[in-house]
C-alpha positions in Angstrom: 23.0 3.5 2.0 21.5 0.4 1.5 22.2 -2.4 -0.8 20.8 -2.3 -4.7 18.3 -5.0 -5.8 19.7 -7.0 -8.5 18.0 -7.0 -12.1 15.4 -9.6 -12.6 14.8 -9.7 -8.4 11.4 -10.7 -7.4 9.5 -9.0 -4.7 6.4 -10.5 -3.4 6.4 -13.1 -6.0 4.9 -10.4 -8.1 7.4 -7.6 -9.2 10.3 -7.8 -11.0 13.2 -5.3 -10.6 14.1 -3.5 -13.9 16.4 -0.8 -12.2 17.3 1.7 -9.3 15.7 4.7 -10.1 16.8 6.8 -7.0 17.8 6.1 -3.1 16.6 8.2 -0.2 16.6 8.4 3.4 13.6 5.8 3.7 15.0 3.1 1.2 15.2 3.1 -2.8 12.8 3.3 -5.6 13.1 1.1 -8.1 11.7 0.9 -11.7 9.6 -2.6 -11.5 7.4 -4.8 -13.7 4.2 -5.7 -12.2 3.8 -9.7 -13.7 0.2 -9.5 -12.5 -1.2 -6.8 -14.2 1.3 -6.4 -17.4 2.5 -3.5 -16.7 5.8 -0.9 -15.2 5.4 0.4 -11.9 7.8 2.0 -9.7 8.2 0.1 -6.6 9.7 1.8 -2.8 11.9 -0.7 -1.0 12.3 0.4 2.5 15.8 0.4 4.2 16.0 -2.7 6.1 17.7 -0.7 9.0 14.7 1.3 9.5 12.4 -1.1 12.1 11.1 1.0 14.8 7.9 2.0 15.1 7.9 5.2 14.3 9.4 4.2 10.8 6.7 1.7 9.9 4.1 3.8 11.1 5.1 6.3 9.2 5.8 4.1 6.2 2.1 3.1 7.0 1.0 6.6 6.9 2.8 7.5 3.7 1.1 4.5 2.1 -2.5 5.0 3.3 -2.2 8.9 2.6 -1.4 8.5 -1.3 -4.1 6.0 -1.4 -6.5 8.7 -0.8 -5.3 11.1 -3.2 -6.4 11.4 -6.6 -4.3 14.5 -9.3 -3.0 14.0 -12.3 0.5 15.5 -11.5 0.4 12.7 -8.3 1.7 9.1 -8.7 -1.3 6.9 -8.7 -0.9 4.5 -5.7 -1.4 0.7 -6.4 -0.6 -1.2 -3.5 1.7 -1.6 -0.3 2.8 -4.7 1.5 4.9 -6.4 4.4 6.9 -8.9 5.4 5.3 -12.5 7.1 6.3 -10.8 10.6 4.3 -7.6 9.6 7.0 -5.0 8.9 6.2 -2.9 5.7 8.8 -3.3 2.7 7.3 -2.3 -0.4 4.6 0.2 -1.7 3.5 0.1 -5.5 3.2 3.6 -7.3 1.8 3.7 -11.2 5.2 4.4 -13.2 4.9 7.4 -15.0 7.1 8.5 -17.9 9.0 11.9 -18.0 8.3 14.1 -21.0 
């Protein structure tokens, strides 16, 4: 498991943690606010641990591929980033409310 963002963390000098929305096997999603666009997005934190890579290419992959896609009943991707040294550690989703 990893460790939980604090409230009010910034990531990328852009987003600021709101609250842990879920963990998985990859990392944790958070629920984020995006301070240069206005708006909530949910925001995927990889694990830290995970730094082979096959983890960041797939990480890559998962990021690229939801870029591509276009549905209403799929997340709409924003944006990805990495770390100075290259290693992915966030990918930006449009936050979407549950009816």
């Amino acid at each position: 498991m990893i460790s939980v963002l604090e409230q009010g963390a910034v990531i990328a000098d852009r987003f600021a943690i709101e609250s842990l929305v879920a963990q998985g096997g990859m990392g944790a999603i958070y629920r984020a606010f995006d301070r240069a666009e206005g708006q909530p997005v949910a925001l995927k934190i990889i694990d830290a641990r995970l730094g082979s890579a096959q983890d960041t290419e797939r990480f890559v992959r998962e990021a690229e591929t939801l870029a591509r896609l276009e549905h209403p009943r799929i997340v709409r991707y924003l944006n990805h980033g990495a770390t100075q040294e290259g290693t992915p550690i966030w990918q930006c989703n449009g936050w979407t409310a549950r009816t």
